[in-house]
PDB file of N, CA, C and O in Angstrom, chain B, residues numbered from 101:
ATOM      1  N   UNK B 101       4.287 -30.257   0.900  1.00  0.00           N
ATOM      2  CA  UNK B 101       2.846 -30.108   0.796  1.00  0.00           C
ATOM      3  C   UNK B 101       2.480 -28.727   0.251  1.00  0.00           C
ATOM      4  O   UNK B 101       1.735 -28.622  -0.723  1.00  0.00           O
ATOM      5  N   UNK B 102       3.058 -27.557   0.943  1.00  0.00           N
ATOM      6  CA  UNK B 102       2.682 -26.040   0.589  1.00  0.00           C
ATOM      7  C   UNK B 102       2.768 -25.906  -1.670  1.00  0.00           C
ATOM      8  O   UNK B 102       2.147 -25.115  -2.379  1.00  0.00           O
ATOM      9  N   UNK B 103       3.829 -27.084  -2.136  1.00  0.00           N
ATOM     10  CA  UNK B 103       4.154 -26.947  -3.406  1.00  0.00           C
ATOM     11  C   UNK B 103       2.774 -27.084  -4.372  1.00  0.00           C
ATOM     12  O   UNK B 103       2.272 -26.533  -5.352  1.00  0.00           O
ATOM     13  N   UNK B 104       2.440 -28.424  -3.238  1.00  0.00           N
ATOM     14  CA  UNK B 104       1.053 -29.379  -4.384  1.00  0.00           C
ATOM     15  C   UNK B 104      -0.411 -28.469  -4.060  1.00  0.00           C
ATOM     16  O   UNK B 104      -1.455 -28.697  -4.671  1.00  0.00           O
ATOM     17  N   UNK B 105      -0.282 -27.419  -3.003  1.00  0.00           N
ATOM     18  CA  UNK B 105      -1.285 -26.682  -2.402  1.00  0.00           C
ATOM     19  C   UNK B 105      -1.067 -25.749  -3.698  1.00  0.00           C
ATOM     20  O   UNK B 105      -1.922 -25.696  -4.582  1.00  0.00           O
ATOM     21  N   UNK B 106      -0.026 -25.115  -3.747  1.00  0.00           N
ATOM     22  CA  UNK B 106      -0.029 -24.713  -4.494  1.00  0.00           C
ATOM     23  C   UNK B 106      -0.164 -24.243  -6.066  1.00  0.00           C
ATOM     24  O   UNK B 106      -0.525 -23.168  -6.545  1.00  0.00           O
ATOM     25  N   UNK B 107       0.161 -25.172  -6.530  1.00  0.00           N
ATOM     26  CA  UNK B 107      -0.224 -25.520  -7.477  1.00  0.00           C
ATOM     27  C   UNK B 107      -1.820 -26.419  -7.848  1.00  0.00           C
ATOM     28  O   UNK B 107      -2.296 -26.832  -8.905  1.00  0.00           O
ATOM     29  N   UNK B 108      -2.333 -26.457  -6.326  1.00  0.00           N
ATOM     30  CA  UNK B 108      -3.887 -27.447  -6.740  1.00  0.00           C
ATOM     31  C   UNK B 108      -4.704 -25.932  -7.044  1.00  0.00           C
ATOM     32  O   UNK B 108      -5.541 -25.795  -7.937  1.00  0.00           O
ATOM     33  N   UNK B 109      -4.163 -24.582  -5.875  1.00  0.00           N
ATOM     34  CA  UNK B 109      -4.769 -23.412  -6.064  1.00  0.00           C
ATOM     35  C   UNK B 109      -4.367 -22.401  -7.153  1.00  0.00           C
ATOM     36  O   UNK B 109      -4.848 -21.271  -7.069  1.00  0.00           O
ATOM     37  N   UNK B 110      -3.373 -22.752  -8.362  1.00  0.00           N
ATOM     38  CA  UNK B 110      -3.294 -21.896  -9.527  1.00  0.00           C
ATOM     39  C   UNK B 110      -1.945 -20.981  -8.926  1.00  0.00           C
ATOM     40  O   UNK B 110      -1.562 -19.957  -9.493  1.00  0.00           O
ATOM     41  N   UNK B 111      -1.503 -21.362  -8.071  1.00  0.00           N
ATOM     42  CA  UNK B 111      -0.708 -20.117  -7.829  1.00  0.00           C
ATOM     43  C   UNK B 111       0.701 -20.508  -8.720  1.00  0.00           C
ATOM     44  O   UNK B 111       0.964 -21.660  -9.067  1.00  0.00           O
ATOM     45  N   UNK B 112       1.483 -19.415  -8.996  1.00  0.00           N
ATOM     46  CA  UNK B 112       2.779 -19.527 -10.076  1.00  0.00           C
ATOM     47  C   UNK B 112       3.534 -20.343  -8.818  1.00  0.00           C
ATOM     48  O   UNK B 112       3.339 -20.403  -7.604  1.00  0.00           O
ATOM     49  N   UNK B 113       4.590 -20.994  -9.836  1.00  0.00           N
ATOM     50  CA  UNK B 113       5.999 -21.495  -9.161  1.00  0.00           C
ATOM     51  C   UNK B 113       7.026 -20.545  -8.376  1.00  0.00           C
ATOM     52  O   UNK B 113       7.398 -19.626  -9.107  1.00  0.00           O
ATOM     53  N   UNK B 114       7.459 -20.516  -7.389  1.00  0.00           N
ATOM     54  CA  UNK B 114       8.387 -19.811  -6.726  1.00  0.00           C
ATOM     55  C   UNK B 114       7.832 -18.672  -5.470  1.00  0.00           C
ATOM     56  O   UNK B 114       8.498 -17.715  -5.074  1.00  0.00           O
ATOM     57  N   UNK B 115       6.644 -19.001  -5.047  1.00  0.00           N
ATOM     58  CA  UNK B 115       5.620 -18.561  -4.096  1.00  0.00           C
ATOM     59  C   UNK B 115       5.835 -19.035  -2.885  1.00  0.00           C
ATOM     60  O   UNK B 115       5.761 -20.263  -2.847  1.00  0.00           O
ATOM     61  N   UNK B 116       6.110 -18.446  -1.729  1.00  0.00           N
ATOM     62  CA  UNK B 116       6.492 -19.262  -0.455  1.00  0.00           C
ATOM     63  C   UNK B 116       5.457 -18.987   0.444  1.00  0.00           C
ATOM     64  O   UNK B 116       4.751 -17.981   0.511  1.00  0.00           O
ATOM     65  N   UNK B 117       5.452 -20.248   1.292  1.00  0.00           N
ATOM     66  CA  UNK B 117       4.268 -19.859   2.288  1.00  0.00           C
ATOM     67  C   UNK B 117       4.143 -18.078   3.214  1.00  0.00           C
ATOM     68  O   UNK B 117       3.268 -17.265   3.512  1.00  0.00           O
ATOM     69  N   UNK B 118       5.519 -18.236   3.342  1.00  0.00           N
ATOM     70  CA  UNK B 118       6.057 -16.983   4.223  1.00  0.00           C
ATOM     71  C   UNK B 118       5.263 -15.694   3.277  1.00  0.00           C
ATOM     72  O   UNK B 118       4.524 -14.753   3.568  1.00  0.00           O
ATOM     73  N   UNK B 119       5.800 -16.171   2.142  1.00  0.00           N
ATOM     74  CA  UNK B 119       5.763 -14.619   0.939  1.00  0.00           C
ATOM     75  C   UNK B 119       4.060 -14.478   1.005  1.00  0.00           C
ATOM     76  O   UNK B 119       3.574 -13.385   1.299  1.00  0.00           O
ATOM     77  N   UNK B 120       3.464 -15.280   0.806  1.00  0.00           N
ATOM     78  CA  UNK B 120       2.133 -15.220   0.643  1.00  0.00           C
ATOM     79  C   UNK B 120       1.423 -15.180   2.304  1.00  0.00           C
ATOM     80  O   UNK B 120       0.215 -14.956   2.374  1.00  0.00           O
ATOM     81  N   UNK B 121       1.971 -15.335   3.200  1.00  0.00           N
ATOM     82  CA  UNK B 121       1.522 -14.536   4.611  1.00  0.00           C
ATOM     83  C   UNK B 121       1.833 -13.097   4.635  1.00  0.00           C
ATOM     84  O   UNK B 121       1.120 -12.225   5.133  1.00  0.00           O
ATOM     85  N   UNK B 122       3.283 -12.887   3.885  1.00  0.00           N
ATOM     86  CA  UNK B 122       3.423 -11.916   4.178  1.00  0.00           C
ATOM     87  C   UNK B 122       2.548 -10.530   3.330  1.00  0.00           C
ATOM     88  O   UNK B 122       2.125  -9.427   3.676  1.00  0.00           O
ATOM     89  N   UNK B 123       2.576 -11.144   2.361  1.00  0.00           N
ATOM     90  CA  UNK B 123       1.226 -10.326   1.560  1.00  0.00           C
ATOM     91  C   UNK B 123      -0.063 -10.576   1.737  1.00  0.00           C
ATOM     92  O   UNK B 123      -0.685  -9.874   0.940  1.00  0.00           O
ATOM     93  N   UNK B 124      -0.750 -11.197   2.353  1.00  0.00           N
ATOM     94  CA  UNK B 124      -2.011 -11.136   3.244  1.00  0.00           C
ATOM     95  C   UNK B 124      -1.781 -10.364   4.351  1.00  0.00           C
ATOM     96  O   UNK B 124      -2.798  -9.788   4.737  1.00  0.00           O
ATOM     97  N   UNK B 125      -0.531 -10.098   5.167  1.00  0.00           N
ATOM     98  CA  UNK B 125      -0.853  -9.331   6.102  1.00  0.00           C
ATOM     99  C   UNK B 125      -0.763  -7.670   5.704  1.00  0.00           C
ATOM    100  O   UNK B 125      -1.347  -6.794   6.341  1.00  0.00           O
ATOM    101  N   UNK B 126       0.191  -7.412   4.385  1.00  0.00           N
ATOM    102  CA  UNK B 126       0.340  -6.753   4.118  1.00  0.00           C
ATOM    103  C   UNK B 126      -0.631  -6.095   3.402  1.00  0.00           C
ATOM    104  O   UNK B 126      -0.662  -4.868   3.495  1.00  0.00           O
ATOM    105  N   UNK B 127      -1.736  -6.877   2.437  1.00  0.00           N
ATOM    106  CA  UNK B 127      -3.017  -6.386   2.040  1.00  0.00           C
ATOM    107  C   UNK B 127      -3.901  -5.683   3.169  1.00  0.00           C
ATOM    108  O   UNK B 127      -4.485  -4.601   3.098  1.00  0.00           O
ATOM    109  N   UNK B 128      -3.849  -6.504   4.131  1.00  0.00           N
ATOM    110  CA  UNK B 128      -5.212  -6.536   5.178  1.00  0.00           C
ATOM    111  C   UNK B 128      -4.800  -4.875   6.420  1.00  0.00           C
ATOM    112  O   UNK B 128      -5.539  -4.298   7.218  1.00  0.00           O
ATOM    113  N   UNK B 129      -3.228  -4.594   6.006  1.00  0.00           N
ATOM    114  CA  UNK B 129      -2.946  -3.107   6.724  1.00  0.00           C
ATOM    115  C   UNK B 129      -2.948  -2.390   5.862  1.00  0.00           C
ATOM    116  O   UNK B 129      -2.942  -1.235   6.288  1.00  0.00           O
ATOM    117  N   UNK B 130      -2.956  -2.470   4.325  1.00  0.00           N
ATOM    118  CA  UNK B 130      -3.070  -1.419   3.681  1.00  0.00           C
ATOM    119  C   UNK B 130      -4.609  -1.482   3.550  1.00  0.00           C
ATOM    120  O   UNK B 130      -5.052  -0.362   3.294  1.00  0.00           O
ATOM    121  N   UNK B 131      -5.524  -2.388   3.640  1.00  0.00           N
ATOM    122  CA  UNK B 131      -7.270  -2.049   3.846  1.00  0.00           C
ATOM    123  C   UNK B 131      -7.547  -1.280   4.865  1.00  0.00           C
ATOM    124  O   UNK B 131      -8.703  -0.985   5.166  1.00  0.00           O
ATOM    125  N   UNK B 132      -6.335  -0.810   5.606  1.00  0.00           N
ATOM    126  CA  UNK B 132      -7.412  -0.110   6.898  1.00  0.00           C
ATOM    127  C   UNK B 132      -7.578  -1.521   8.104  1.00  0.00           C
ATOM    128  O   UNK B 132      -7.906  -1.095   9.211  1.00  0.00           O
ATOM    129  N   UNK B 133      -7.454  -2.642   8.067  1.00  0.00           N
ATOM    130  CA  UNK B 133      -8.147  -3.103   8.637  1.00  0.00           C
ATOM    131  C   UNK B 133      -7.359  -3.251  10.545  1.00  0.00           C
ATOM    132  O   UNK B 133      -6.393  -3.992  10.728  1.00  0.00           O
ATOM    133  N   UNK B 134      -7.874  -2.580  11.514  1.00  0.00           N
ATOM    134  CA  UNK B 134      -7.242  -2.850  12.928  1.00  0.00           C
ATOM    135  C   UNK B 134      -6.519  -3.791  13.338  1.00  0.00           C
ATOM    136  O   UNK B 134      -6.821  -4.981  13.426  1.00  0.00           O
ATOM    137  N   UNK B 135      -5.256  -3.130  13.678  1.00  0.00           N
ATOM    138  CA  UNK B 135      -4.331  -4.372  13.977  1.00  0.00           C
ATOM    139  C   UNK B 135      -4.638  -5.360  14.297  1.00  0.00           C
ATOM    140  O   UNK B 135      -4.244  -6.328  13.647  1.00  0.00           O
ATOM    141  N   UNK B 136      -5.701  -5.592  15.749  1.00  0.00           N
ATOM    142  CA  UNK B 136      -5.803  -7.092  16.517  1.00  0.00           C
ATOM    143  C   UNK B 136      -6.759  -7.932  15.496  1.00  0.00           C
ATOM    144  O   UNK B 136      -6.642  -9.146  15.661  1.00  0.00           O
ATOM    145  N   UNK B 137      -7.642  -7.564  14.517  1.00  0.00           N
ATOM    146  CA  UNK B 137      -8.106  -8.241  13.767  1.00  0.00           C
ATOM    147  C   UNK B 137      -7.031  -8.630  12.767  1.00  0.00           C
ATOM    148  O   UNK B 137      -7.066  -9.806  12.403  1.00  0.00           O
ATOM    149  N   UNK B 138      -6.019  -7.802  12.224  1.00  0.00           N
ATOM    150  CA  UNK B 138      -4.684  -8.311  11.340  1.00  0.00           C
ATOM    151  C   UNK B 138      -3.817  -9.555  12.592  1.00  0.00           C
ATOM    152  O   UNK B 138      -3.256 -10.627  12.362  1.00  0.00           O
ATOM    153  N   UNK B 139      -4.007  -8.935  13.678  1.00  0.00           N
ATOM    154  CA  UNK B 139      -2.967 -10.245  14.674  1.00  0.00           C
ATOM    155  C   UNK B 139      -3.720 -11.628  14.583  1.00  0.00           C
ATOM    156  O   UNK B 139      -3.246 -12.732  14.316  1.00  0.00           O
ATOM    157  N   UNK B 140      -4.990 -11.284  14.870  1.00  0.00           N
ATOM    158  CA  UNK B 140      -5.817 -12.617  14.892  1.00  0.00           C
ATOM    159  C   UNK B 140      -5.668 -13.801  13.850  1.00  0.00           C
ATOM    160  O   UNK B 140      -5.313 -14.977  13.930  1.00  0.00           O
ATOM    161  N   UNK B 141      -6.189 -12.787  12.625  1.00  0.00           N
ATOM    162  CA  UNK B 141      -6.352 -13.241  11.169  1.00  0.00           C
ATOM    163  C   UNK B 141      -4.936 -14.406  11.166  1.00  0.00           C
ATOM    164  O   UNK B 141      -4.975 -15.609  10.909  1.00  0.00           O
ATOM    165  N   UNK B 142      -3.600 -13.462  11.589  1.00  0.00           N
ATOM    166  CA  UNK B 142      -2.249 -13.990  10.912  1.00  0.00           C
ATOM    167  C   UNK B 142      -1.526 -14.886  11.880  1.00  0.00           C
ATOM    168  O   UNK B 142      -0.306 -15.055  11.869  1.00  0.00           O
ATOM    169  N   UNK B 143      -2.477 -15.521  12.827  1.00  0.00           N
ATOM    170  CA  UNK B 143      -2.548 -15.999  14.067  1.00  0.00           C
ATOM    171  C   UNK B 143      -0.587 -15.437  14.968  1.00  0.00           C
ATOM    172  O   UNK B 143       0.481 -16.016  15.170  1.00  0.00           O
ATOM    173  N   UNK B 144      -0.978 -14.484  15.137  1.00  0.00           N
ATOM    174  CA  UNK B 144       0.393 -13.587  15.681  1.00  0.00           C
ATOM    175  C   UNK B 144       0.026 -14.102  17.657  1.00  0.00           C
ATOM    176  O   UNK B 144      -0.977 -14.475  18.266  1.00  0.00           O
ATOM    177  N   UNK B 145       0.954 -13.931  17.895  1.00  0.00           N
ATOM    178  CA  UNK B 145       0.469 -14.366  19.503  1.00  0.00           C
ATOM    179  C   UNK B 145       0.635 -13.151  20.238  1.00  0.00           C
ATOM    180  O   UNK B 145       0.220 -13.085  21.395  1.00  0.00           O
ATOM    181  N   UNK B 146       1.450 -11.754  19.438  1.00  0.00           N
ATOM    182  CA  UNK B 146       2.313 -10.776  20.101  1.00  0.00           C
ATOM    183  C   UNK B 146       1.398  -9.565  18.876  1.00  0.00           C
ATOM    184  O   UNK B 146       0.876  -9.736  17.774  1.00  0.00           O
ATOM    185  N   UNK B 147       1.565  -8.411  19.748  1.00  0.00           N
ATOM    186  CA  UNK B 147       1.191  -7.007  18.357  1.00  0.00           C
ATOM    187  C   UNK B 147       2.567  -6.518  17.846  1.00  0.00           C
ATOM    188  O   UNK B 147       2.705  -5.416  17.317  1.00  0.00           O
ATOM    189  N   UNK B 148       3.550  -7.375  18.027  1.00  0.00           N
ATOM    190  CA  UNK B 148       5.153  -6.520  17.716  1.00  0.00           C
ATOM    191  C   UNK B 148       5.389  -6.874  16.127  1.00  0.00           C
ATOM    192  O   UNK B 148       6.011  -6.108  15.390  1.00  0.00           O
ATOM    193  N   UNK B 149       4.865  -8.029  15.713  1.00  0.00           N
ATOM    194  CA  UNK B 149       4.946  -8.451  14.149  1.00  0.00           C
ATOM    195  C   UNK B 149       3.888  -7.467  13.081  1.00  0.00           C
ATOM    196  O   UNK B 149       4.041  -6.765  12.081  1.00  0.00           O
ATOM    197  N   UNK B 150       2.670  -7.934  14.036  1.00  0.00           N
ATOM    198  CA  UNK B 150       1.523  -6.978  13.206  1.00  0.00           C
ATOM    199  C   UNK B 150       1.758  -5.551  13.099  1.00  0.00           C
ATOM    200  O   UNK B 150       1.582  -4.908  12.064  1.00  0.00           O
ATOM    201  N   UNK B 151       2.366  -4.836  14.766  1.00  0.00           N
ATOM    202  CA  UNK B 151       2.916  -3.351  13.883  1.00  0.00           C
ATOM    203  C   UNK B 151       3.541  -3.441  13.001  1.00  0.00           C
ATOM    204  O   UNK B 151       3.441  -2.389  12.369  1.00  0.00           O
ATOM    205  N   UNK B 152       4.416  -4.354  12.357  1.00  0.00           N
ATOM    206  CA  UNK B 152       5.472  -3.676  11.663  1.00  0.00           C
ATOM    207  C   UNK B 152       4.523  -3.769  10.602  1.00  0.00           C
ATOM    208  O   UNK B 152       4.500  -2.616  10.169  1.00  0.00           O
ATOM    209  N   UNK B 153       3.397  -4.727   9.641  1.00  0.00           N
ATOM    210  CA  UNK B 153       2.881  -4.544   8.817  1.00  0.00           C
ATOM    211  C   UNK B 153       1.953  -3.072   8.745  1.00  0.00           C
ATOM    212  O   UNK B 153       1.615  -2.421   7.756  1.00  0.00           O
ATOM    213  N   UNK B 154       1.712  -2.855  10.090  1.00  0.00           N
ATOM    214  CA  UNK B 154       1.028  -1.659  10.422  1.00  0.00           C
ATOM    215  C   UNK B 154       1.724  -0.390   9.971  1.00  0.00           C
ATOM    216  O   UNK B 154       1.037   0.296   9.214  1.00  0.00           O
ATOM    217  N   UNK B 155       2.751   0.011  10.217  1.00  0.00           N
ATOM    218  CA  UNK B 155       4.056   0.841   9.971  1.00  0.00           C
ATOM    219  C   UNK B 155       4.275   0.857   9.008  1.00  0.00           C
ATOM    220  O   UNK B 155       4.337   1.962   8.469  1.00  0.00           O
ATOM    221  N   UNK B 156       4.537  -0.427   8.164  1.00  0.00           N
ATOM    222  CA  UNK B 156       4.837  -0.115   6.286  1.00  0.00           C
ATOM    223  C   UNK B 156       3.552   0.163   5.974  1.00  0.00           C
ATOM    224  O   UNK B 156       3.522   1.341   5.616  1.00  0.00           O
ATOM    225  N   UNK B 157       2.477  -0.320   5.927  1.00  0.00           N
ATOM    226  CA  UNK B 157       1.578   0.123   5.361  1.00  0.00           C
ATOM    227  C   UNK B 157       0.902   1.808   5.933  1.00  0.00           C
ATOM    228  O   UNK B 157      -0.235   1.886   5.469  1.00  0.00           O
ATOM    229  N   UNK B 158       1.043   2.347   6.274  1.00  0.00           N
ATOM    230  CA  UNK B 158       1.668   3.906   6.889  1.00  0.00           C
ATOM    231  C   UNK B 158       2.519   4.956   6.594  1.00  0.00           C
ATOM    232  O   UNK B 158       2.475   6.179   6.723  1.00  0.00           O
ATOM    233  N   UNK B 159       3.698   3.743   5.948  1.00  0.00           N
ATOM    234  CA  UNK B 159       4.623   4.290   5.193  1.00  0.00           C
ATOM    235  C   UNK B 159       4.100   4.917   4.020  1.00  0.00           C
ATOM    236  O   UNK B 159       4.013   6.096   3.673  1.00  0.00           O
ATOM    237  N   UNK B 160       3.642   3.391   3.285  1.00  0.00           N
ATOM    238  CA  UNK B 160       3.395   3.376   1.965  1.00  0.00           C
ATOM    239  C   UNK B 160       2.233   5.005   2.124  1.00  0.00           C
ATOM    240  O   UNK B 160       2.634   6.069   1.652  1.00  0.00           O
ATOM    241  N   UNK B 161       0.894   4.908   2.814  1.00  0.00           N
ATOM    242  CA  UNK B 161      -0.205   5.748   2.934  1.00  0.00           C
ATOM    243  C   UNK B 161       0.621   7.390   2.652  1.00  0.00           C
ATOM    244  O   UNK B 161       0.544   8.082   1.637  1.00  0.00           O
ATOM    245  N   UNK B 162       1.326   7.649   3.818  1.00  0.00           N
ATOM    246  CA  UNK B 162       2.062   9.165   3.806  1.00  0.00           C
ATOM    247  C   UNK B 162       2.808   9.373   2.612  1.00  0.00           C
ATOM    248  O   UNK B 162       2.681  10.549   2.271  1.00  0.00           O
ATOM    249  N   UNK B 163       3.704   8.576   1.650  1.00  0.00           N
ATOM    250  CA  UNK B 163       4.519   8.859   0.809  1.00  0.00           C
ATOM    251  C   UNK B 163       3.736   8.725  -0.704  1.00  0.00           C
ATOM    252  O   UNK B 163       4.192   9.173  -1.757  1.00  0.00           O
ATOM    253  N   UNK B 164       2.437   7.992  -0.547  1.00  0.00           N
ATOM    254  CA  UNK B 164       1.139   8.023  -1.753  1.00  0.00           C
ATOM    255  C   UNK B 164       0.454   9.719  -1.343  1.00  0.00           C
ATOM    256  O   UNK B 164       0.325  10.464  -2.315  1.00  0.00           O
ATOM    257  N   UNK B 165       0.118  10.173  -0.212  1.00  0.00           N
ATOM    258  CA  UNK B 165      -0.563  11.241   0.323  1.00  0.00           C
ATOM    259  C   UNK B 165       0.674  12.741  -0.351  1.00  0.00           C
ATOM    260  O   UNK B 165       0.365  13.706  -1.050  1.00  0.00           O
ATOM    261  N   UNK B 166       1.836  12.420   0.139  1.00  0.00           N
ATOM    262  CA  UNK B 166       2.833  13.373   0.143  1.00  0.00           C
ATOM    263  C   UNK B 166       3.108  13.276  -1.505  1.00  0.00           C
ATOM    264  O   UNK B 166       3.216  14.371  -2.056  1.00  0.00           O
ATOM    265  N   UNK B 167       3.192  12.499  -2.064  1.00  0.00           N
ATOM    266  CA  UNK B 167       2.842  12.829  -4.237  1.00  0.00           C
ATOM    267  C   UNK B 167       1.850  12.965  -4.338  1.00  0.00           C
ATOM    268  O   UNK B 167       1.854  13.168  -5.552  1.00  0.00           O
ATOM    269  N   UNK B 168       0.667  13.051  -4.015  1.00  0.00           N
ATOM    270  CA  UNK B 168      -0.870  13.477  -4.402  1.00  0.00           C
ATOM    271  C   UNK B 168      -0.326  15.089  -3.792  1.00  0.00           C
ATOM    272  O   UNK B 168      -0.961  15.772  -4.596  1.00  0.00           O
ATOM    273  N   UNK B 169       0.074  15.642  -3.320  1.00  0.00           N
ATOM    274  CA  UNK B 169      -0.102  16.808  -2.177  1.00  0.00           C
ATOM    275  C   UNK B 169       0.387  17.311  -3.519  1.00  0.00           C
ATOM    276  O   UNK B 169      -0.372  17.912  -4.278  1.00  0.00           O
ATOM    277  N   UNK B 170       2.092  16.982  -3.913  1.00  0.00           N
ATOM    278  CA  UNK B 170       3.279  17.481  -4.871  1.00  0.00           C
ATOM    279  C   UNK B 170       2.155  17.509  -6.393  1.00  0.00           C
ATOM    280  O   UNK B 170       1.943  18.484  -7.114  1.00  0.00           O
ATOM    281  N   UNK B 171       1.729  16.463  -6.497  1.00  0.00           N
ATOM    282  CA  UNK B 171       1.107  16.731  -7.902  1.00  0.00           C
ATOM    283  C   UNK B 171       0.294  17.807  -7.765  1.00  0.00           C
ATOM    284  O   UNK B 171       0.800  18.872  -8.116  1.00  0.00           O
ATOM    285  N   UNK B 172      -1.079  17.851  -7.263  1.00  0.00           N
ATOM    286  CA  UNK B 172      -1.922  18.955  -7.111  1.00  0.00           C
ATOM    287  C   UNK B 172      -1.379  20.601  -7.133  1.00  0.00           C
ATOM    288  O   UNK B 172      -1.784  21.650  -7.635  1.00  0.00           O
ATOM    289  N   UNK B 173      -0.137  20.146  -6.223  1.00  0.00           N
ATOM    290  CA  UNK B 173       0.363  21.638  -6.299  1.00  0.00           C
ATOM    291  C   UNK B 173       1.038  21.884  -7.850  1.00  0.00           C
ATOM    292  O   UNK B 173       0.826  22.910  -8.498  1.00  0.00           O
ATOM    293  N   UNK B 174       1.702  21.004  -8.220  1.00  0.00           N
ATOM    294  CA  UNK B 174       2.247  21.152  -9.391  1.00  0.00           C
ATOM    295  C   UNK B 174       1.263  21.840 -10.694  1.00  0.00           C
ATOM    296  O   UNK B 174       1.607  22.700 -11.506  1.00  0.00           O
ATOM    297  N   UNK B 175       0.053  21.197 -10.580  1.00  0.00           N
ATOM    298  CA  UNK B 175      -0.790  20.871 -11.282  1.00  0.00           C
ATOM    299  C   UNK B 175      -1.570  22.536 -10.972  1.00  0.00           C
ATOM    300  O   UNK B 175      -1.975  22.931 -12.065  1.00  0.00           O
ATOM    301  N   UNK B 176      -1.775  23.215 -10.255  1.00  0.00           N
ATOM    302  CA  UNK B 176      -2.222  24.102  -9.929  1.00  0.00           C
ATOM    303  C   UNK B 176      -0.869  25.510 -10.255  1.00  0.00           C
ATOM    304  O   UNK B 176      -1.140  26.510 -10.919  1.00  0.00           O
ATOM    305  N   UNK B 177       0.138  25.326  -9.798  1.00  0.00           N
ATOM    306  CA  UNK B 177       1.209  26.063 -10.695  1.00  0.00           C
ATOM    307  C   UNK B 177       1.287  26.452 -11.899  1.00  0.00           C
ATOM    308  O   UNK B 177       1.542  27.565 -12.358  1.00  0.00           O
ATOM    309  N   UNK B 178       0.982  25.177 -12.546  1.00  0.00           N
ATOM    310  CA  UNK B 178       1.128  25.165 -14.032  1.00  0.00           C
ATOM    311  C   UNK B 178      -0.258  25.764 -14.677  1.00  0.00           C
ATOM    312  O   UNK B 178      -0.275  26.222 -15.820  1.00  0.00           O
ATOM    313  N   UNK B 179      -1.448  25.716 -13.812  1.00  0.00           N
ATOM    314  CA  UNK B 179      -2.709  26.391 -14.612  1.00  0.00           C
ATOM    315  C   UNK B 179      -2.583  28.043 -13.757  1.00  0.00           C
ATOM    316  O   UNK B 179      -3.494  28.870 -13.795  1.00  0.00           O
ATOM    317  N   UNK B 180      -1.983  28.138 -13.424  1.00  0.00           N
ATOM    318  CA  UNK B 180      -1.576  29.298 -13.344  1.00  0.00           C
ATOM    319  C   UNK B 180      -0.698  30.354 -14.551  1.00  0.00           C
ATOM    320  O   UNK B 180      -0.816  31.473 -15.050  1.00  0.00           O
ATOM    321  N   UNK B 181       0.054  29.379 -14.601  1.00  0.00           N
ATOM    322  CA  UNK B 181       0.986  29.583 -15.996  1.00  0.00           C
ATOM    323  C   UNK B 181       0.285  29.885 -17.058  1.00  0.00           C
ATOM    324  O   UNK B 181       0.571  30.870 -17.738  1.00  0.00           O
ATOM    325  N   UNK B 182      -0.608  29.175 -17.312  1.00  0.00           N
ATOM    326  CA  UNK B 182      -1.463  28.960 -18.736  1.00  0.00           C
ATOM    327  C   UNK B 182      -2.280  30.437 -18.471  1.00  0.00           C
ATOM    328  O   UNK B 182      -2.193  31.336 -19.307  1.00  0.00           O
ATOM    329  N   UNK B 183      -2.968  30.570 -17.402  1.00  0.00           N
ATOM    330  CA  UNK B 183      -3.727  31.588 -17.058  1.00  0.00           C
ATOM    331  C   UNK B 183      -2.951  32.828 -17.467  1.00  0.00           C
ATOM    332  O   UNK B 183      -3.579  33.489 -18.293  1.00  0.00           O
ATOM    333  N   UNK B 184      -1.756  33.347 -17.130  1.00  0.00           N
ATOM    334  CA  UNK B 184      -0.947  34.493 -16.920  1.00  0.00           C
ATOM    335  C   UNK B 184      -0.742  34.143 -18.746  1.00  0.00           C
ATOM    336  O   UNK B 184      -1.467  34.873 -19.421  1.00  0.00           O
ATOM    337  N   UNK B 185      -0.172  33.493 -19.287  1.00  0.00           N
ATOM    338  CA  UNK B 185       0.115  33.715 -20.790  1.00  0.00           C
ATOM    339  C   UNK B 185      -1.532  33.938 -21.732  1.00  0.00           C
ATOM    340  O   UNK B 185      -1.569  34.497 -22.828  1.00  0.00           O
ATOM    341  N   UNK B 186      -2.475  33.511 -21.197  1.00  0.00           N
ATOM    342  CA  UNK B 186      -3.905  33.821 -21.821  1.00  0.00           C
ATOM    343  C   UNK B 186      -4.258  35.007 -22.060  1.00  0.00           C
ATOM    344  O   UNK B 186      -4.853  35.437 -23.048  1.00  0.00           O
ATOM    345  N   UNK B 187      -3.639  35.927 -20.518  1.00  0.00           N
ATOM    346  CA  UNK B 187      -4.455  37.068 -20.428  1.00  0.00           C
ATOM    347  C   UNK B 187      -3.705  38.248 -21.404  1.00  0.00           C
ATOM    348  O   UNK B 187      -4.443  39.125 -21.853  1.00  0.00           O
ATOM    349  N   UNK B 188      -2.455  38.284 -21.697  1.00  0.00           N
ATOM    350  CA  UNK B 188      -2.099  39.026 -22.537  1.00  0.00           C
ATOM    351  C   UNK B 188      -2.674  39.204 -23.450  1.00  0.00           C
ATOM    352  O   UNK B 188      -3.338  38.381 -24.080  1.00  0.00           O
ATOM    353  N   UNK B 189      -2.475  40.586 -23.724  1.00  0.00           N
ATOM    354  CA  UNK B 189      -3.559  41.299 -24.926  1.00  0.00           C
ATOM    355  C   UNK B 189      -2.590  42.287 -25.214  1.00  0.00           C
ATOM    356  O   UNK B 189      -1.849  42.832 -24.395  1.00  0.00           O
ATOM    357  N   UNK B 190      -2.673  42.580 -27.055  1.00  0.00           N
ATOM    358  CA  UNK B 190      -1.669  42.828 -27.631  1.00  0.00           C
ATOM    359  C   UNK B 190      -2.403  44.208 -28.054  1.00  0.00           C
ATOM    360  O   UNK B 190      -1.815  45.029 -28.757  1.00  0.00           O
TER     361      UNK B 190
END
């Protein structure tokens, strides 16, 4: 049944029910949205499944936060650079 669902809703071939729970739950913790509303939604009976979507998506947040941090600094280094070779005067 999940095949002909599938395909009645446009979705590509090779899509599993699982895969596509698992990326709804995984959307709905990277929105921010509170676990027990993610438990509810993904009808979880326990919060031990929903942390873990909670946790990667946490992951993902700190290691997007921690290259924004690295770029900026980078990015601020380097107009530094530009600055110090400007000011020379011959």
């Amino acid at each position: 049944m999940m095949q002909h669902w599938t395909r009645q809703a446009g979705v590509p071939d090779g899509y599993t029910l699982h895969g596509l729970r698992h990326t709804f739950g995984t959307y709905l913790a990277e929105c921010n949205i509170q676990a027990r509303a993610i438990m509810e939604a993904m009808g979880h009976s326990s919060m031990t499944v929903t942390d873990d979507y909670v946790r990667e998506a946490n992951k993902k947040r700190m290691a997007v936060d921690i290259a924004r941090a690295v770029n900026e600094r980078e990015a601020k280094r380097d107009a530094m650079k530009r600055r110090t070779a400007m000011r020379v005067v011959g």
